[in-house]
C-alpha positions in Angstrom: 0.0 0.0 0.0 2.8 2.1 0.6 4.6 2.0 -2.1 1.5 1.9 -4.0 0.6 5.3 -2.3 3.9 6.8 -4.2 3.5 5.4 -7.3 -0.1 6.6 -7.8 0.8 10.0 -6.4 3.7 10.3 -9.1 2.0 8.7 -12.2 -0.7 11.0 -11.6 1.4 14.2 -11.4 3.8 13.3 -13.9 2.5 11.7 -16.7 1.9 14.8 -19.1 4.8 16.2 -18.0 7.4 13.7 -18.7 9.5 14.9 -21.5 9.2 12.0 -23.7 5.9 11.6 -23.3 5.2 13.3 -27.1 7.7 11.0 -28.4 6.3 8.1 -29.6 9.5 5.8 -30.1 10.5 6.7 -26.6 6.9 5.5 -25.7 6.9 2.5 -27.7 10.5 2.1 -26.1 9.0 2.6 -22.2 6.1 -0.1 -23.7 8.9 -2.6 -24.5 9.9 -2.0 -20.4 6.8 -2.1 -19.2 5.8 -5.3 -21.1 8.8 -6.7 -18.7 8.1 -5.6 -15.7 4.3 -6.4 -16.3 4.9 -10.0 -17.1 8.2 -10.3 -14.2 7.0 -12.8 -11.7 9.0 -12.0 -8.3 11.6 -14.7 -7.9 12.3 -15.4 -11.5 15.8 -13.5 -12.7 14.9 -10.2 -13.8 15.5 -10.1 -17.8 18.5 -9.1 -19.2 18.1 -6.2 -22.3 20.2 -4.6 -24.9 20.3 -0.8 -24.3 20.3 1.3 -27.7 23.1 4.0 -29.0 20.6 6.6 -27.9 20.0 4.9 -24.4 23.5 4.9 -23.1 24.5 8.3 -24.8 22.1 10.1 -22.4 23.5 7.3 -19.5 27.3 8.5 -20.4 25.9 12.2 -20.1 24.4 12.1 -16.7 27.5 9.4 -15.4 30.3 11.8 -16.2 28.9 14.8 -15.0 27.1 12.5 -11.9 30.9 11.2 -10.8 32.4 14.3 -11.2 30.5 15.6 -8.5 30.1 12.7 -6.4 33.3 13.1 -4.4 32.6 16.6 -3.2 28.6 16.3 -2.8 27.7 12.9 -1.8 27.9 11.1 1.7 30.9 9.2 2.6 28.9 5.8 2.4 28.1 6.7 -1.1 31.5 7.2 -2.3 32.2 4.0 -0.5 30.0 1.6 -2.0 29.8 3.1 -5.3 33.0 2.0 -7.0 32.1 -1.5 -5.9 29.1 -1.1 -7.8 31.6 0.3 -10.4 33.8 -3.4 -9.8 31.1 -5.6 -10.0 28.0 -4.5 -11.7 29.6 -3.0 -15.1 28.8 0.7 -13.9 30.2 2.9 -16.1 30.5 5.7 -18.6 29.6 3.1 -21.9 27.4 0.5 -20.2 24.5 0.4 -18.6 24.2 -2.4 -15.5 21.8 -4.9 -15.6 19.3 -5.0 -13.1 20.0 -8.5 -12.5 23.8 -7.9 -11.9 23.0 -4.8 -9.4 20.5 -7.2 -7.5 22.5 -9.9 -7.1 25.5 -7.9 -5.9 23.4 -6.0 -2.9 22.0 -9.8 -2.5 25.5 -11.3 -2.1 27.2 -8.1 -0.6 24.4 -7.3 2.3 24.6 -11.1 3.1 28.4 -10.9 3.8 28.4 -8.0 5.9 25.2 -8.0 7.7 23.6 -11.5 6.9 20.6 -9.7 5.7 19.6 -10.9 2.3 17.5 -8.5 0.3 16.6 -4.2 0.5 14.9 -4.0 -2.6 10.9 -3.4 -3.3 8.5 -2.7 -1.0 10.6 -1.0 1.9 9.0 -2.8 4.4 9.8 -6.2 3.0 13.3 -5.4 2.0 12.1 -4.9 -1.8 12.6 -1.9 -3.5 11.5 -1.0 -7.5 14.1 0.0 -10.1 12.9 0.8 -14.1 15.4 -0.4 -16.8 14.5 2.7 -18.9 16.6 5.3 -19.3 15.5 8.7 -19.3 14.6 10.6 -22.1 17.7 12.4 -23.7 16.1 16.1 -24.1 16.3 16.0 -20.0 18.9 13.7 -18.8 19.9 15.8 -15.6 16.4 14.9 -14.1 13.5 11.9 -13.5 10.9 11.8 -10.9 11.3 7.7 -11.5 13.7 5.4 -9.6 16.3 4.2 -11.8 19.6 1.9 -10.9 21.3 5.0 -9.4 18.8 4.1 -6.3 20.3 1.4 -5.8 24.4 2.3 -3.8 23.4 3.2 -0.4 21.5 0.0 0.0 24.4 -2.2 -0.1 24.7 0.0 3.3 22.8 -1.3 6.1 22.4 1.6 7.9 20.4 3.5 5.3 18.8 -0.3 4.0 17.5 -0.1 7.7 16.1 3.1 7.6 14.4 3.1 4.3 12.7 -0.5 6.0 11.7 1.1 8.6 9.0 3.7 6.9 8.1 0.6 5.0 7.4 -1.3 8.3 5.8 1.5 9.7 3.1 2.0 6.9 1.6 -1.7 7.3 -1.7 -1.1 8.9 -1.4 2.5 9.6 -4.2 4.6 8.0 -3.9 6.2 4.6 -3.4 9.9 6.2 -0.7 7.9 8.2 0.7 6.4 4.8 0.8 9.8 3.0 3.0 11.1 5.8 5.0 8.4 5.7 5.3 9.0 2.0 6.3 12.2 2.5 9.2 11.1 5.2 10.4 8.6 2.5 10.3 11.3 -0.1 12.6 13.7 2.0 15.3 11.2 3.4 15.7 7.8 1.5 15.1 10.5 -2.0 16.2 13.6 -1.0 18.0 13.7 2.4 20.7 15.8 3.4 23.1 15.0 6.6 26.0 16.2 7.5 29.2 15.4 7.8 32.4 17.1 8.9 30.5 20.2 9.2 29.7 20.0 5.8 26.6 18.9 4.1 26.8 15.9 1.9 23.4 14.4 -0.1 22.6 10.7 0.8 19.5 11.2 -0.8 18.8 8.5 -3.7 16.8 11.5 -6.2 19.7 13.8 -5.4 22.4 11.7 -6.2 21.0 10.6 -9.4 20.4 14.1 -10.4 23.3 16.1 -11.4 21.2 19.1 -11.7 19.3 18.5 -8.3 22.5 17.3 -6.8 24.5 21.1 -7.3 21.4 22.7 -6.2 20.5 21.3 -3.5 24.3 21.9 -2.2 23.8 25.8 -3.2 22.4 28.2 -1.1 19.4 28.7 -3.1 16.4 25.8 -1.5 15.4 26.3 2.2 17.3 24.0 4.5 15.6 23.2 7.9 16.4 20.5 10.3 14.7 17.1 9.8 11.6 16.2 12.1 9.1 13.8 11.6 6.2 15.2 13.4 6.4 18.7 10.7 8.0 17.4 7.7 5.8 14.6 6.9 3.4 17.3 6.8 5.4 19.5 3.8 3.8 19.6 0.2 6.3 18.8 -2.2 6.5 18.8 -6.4 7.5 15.9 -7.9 8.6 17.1 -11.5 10.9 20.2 -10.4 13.4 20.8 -8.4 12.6 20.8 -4.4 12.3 24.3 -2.7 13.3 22.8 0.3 15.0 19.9 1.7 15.7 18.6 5.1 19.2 18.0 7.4 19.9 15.0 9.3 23.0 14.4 11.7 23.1 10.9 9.9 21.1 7.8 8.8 21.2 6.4 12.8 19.7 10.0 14.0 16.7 10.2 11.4 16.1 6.5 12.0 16.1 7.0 15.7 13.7 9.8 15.3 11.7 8.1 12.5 11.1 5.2 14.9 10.2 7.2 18.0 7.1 9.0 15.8 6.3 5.5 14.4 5.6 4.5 17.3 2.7 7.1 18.2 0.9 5.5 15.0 -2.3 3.9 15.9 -2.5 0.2 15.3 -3.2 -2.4 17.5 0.1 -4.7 16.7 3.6 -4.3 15.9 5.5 -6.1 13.3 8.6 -7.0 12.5 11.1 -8.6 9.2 12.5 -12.0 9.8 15.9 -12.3 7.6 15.6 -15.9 8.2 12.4 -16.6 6.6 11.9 -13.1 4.4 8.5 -12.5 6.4 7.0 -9.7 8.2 5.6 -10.9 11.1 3.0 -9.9 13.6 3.7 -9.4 16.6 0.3 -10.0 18.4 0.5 -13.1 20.4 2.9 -14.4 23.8 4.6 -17.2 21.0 5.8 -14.7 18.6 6.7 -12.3 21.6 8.6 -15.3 23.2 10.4 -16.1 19.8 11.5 -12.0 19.6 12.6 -12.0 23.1 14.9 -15.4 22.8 16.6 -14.1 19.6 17.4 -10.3 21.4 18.6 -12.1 24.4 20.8 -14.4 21.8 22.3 -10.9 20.3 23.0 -9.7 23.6 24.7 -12.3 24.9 27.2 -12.3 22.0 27.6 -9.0 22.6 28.8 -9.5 26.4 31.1 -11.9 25.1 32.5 -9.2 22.6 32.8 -6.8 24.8 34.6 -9.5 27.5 37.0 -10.0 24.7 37.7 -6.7 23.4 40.3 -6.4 25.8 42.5 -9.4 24.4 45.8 -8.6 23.3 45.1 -9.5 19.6 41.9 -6.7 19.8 44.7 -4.8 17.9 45.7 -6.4 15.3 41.8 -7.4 14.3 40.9 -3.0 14.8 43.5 -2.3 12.6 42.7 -5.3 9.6 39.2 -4.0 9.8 40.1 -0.7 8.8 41.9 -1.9 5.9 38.7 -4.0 4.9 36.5 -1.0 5.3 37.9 2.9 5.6 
């Protein structure tokens, strides 16, 4: 329902106003897509295509400017994770990645650092929507649609966290609830600003797949104002424009801390919660499934006494100083 929420609210506003949209080979091209994704059963591998001259010419444009700007304007965890993405999904200025290589990447990638298996689709089931069209050429600085550049700051479980969150959050909440939480979506996992060694850096999935968006938003020109639940999911926004305003976060764990504290004042009569082990959202409205919660935190937190027992061993050193190396 959630997501559904956001793509309703987008097709609606954004339909007449895409810029192909009087170009009938680039709609018989976004047909050809759409075909796909219509007749993609989740599970199955998600089709390979052949992208035209014309396709990755506008990707080429909006990658070179996009990576020029990347090490100045995006978040550290972005410039982290992006030239694995670069290593191992074919990223780059002359090819376009395959949905199917970026998926199976965070897949593999999330499962060795965090054991969690899947971020994408529906946020609250770890799921999250990517087209395989590429934007029109006559405006390749700008789309109101998620494309692949969504997809780097998932392989981070911080921000994969906090973008399931909102999802989990929306499941039985009301549709005024859902809206808000639509908007709270729309100004963190797409347009969220934190900051970072006093400076402010865009970790924001529309911003950094915007090269236009991404210099603006830097720029003194939009309204900046510190992010909190309670009034920003309560902002109108435009979806085929630039934003007038955007909000600052400290970082991923303070807007997820916050996000969850005004969660929690939505009424519902249960609480859920995402199983990695069996890909489920579970209810959390009987003593068993209480019971099952409360053996697995007790689990975590014993291995985390031991941890901390052993962080004083002499080898503590060696292992702080080869994790560095793994990860700056």
């Amino acid at each position: 329902m959630f997501m559904f929420k956001i793509s309703t609210l987008m097709s609606s506003k954004t339909k007449n106003q895409c810029p192909g949209f009087k170009d009938q080979v680039y709609r018989a091209r976004r047909k050809y897509f759409a075909d796909i994704a219509a007749n993609y059963k989740y599970g199955e591998k998600i089709p390979r295509v052949q992208y035209t001259e014309e396709e990755i010419n506008t990707w080429r444009t909006i990658y070179n400017q996009l990576t020029v700007l990347y090490p100045s304007h995006a978040c550290r965890e972005f410039n982290y994770i992006f030239p694995l993405l670069q290593q191992n999904c074919g990223y780059g200025p002359n090819n376009i990645p395959q949905l199917q290589d970026v998926s199976d990447f965070l897949k593999d990638y999330l499962w060795r650092s965090t054991q969690f298996q899947r971020f994408f689709g529906w946020p609250g089931f770890r799921v999250f929507h990517s087209t395989q069209y590429i934007r029109h050429p006559s405006l390749p600085h700008y789309t109101p649609e998620p494309d692949t550049r969504h997809a780097p700051l998932f392989a981070d479980p911080e921000f994969a966290q906090f973008s399931q969150e909102i999802g989990l959050a929306s499941l039985g909440a009301s549709d005024e609830m859902i809206e808000k939480l639509a908007t709270l979506y729309w100004f963190t996992v797409e347009f969220g600003i934190c900051t970072q060694a006093g400076e402010k850096k865009a970790f924001g999935a529309g911003l950094l797949s915007s090269f236009g968006e991404l210099q603006y938003a830097l720029s003194d020109e939009p309204e900046l104002e510190v992010f909190d639940p309670a009034t920003t999911s309560l902002v109108k926004y435009p979806i085929t424009s630039y934003q007038p305003k955007y909000f600052l976060a400290e970082s991923f764990t303070e807007a997820k801390n916050k996000l969850t504290t005004w969660a929690s004042s939505i009424p519902r009569p249960f609480q859920v919660r995402y199983n990695p082990y069996t890909e489920r959202v579970e209810i959390l409205d009987n003593m068993p499934a209480v019971q099952v919660l409360v053996r697995e935190i007790k689990g975590q937190v014993s291995k985390l006494e031991d941890a901390l027992k052993k962080w004083s061993h002499p080898w503590r050193e060696h292992l702080f100083v080869n994790s560095l190396k793994i990860r700056p």
